[in-house]
N, C-alpha and C positions, 0 to 999 in steps of 0.2 A: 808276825807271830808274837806276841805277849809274851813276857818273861815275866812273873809274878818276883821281883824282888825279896821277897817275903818267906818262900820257900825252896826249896834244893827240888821238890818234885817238879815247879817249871820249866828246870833246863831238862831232867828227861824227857818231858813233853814237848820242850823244842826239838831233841836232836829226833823222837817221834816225827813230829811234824817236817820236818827235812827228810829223813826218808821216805814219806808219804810224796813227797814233791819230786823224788827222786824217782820214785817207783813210775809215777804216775807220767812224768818226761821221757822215761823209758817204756812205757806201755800205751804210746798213743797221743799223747798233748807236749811236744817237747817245747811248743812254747808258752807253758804254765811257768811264772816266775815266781818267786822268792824276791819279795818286795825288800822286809829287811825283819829284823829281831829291836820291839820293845819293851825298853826296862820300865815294869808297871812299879805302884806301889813301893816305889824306893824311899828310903826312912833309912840314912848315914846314920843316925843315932844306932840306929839294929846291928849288931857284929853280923848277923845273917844277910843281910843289906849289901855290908860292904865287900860279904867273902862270895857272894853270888854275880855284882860287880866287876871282881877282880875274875873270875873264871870265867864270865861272859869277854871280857877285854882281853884274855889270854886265849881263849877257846875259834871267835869270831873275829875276821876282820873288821875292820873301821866300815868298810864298802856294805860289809851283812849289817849293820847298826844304825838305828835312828840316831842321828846327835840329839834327839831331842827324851828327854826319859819323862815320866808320869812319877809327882811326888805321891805318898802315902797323905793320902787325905781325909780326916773324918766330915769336909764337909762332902763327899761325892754321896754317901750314902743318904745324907742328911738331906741333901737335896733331890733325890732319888725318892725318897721318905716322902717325901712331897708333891713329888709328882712334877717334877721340875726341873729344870738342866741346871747344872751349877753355874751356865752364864746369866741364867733366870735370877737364882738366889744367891749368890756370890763371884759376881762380874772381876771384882777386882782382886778374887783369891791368887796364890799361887797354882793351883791346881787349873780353873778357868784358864791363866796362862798359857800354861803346859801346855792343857789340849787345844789351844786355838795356836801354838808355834805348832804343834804335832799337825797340824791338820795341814798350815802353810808349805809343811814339809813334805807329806803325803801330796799334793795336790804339785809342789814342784817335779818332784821323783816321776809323776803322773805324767805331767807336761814333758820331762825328759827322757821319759820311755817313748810316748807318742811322736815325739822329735825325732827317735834314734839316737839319742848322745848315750843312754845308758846300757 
């Protein structure tokens, strides 16, 4: 689930989205999971950044959280604008980074659901 960095209405929309998972475990799929909570759009420069941060790390456990968070980036749009992935037009950004560690980490989490470790 996305936590928009950037705003306080995404953590209503995560604890939203967690009783949707809850409801839906209790009415019929109880092994619908809850992969984890990512921090989108994060920009420590923003006091709103750092104070949404601080409640997601006081609010969720380490085990609910990607270690891995998504910087605030003007190239994603820019390359979006283009019709284009930002590994297309900026391979070497830090945002490209991000999402290619985010992906290594969804696809591990993946592998260790399918195993039974998690």
């Amino acid at each position: 689930v996305p936590v928009d960095a950037g705003s306080s209405y995404s953590i209503k929309g995560l604890r939203k989205a967690l009783e949707w998972i809850s409801t839906v475990q209790r009415s019929g799929n109880p092994d619908l999971r809850f992969l984890g909570l990512l921090l989108n759009r994060v920009d420590l420069r923003r006091g709103i950044s750092r104070v949404i941060l601080q409640d997601v790390k006081k609010q969720f456990m380490r085990e609910q959280r990607f270690k891995t968070s998504l910087p605030f980036s003007h190239l994603v749009p820019a390359a979006e604008y283009g019709k284009k992935t930002i590994f297309e037009d900026y391979p070497e950004s830090k945002a490209a980074q991000s999402y290619e560690t985010l992906a290594n980490e969804v696809l591990s989490l993946c592998n260790s659901h399918l195993k039974g470790q998690v």
